[in-house]
matplotlib code that plots the C-alpha trace (Angstrom):
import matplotlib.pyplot as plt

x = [-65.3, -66.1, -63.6, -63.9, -61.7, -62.0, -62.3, -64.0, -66.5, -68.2, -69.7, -70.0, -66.9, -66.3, -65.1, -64.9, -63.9, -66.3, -66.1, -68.6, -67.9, -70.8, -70.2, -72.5, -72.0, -73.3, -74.1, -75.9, -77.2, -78.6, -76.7, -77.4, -81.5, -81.6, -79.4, -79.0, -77.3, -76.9, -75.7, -75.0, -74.5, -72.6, -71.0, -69.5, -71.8, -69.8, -70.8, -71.9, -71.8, -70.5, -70.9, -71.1, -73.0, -72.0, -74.5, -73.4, -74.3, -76.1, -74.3, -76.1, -74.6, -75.6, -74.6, -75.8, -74.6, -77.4, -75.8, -77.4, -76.7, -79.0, -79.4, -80.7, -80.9, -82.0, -83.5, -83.9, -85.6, -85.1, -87.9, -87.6, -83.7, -83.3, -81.3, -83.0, -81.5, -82.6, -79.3, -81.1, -81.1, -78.2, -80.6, -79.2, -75.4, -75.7, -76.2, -73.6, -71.3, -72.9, -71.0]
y = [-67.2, -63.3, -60.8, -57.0, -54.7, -51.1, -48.6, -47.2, -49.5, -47.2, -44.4, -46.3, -46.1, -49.6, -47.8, -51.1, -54.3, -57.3, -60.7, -63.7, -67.7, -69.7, -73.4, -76.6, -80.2, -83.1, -86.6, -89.3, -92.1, -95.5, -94.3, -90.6, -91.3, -90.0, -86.8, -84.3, -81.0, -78.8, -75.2, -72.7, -69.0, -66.5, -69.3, -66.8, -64.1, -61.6, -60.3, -56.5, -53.5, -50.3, -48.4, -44.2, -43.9, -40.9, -39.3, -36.3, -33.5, -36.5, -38.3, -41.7, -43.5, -47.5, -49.2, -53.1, -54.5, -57.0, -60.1, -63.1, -67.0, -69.4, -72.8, -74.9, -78.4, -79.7, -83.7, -84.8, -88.0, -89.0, -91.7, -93.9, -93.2, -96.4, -95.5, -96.5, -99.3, -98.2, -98.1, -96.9, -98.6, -97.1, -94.3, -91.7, -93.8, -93.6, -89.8, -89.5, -91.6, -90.0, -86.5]
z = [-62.2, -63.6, -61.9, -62.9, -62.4, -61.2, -64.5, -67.1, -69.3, -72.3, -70.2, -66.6, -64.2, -61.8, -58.5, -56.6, -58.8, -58.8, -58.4, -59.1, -58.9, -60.3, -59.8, -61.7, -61.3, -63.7, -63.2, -65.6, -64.8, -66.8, -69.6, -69.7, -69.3, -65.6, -65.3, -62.2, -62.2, -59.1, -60.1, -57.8, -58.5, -56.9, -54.2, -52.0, -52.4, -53.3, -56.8, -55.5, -57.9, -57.2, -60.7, -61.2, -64.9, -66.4, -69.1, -70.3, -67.8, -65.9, -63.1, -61.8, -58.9, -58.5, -55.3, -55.1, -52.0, -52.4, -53.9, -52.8, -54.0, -55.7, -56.1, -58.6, -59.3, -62.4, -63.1, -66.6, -67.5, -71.5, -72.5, -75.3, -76.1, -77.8, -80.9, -84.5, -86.3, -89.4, -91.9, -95.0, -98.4, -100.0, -101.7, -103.2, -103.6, -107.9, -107.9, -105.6, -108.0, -110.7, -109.6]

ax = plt.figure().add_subplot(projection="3d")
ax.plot(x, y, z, "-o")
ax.set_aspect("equal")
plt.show()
């Protein structure tokens, strides 16, 4: 959740504050080989701007009333995940004893 408050921000003045709730939920399955993730941004759709830009004798006003969700949703598929067994042969141990 992203909530701005109304005021200055380097030379831009918030007249309205701002508020934005994203939201994302995971899930794995067959141990983290299949995963889905649904995000959605900007749930309740209220994440407008309402921003005067001030730049020295110029005065810009920027009114977005336009805020829209999205959705996404994410599937990941990992092949070959087994995990090596390798376990090395110890090279390396004498310099390491060595220091």
């Amino acid at each position: 959740m992203t909530y701005i408050t109304k005021g200055y921000e380097e030379n831009h003045y918030i007249y309205k504050p701002m508020f934005n709730t994203d939201l994302s939920i995971y899930k794995g399955f067959l141990k983290d080989c299949l995963t889905f993730q649904l995000y959605v941004n900007d749930v309740f759709g209220t994440n407008d701007s309402h921003i005067i830009g001030k730049y020295g004798k110029l005065k810009e006003t920027i009114f977005d009333e336009f805020s829209t969700s999205k959705i996404s949703l994410t599937v990941r598929y990992k092949f070959n995940t087994t995990r090596s067994k390798y376990k090395g042969t110890g090279a390396g141990e004498s310099q390491k004893n060595r220091m």
